[in-house]
N, C-alpha and C positions, 0 to 999 in steps of 0.2 A: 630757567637758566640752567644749562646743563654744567656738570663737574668739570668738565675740560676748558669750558668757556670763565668760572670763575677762578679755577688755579690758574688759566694761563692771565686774568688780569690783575689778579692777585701777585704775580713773578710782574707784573709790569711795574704796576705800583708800589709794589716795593722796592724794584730795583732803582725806579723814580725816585722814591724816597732816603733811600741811600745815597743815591749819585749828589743828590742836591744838598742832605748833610753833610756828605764828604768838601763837596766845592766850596761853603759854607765856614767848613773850617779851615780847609786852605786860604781864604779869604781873612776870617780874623787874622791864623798866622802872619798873612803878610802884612797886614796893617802893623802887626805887632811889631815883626820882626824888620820893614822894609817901609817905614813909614814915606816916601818918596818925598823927602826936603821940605814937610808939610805942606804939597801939592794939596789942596783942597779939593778938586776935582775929582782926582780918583781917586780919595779917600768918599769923597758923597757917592762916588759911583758904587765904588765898593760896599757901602750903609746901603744904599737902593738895592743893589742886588743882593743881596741879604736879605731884604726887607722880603723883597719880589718872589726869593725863594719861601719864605717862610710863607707867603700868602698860598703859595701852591703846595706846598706841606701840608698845610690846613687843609687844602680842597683835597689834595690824594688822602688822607687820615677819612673823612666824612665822604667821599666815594669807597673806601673801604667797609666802612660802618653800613652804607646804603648796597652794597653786594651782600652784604651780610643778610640785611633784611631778604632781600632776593630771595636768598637759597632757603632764609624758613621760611618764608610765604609772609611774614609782616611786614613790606615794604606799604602797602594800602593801610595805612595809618597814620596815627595825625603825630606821631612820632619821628617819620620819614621829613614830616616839612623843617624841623629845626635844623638838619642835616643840610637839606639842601639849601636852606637861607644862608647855613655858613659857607656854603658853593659859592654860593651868587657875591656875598658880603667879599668872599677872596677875590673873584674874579675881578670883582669893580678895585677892590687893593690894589691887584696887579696890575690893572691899567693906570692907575693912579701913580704906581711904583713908576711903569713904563713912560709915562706921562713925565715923570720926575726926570728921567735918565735922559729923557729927547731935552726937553731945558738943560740940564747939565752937561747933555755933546753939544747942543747947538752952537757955542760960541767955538769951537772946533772947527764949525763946518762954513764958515764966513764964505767961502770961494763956493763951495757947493750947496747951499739950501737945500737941493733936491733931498737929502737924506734927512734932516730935519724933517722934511714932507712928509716922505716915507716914511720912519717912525712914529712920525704925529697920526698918520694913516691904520699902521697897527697897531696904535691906541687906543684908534676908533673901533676897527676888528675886536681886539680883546672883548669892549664894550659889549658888542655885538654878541658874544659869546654867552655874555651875564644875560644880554636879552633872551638868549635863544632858551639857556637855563630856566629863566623867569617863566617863559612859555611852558614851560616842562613841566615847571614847578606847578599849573595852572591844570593841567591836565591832570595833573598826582591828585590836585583837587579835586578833580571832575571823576575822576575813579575810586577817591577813598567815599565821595559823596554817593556814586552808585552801589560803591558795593555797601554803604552803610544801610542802603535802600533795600539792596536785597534780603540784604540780612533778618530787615523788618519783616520784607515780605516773607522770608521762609518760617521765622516766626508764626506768622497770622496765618500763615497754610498748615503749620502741625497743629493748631489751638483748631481747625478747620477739621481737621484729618484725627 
């Protein structure tokens, strides 16, 4: 992975991680300071979305951590898999978050369903994403397990040599 391709995802994710602590606290503030006539709604919406953020907090921090490995060459290690299981663990939060927020618009949307669908829809997407991760994650196997094979093998070729 070249240096221009980790600084420029390194400025992403951060600025990701910024944007969403910042919205995060605009969020508390308002709860605090604008509690809406104890509206329950959007005060649970406002707690999911919080929640929602902190689960992709979690995944940009441990995509960070796994760039890291990149750039020294230790990402092929069995160090790389708790990282990403904390991926996969957020992914499924967020859909779970997402999951929460479509129950708590639904009675909103009494005349329209359709968006209820559609959110239920990119809940199932998100999921999709943890799968697609999980697959990843599965292959990071298949390559920490070769190269732990090579390793043997270059071994048993100097003891050769």
């Amino acid at each position: 992975m070249g240096k221009l391709t980790v600084h420029a995802l390194r400025a992403v994710l951060g600025l990701v991680l910024t944007g969403t602590v910042f919205v995060q606290a605009m969020m508390v503030l308002a709860m605090a300071t604008k509690p809406d006539g104890g509206s329950f709604t959007m005060t649970a919406l406002r707690v999911t979305t919080i929640l929602g953020m902190v689960s992709a907090q979690l995944a940009l921090v441990c995509v960070w951590r796994l760039v890291t490995m990149v750039r020294h060459g230790t990402v092929f290690s069995h160090a790389a898999f708790h990282y990403v299981d904390v991926v996969i663990g957020a992914i499924v939060a967020a859909a779970l978050v997402w999951f929460a927020v479509t129950i708590l618009n639904a009675p909103g949307q009494r005349d329209d369903p359709g968006v209820s669908l559609i959110m239920g829809g990119v809940g199932v997407a998100i999921l999709g994403v943890a799968l697609i991760v999980l697959v990843l994650r599965m292959l990071l196997a298949q390559a920490v397990a070769r190269d732990g094979e090579a390793a043997q093998l270059r071994a048993e070729l100097d003891e050769v040599i």
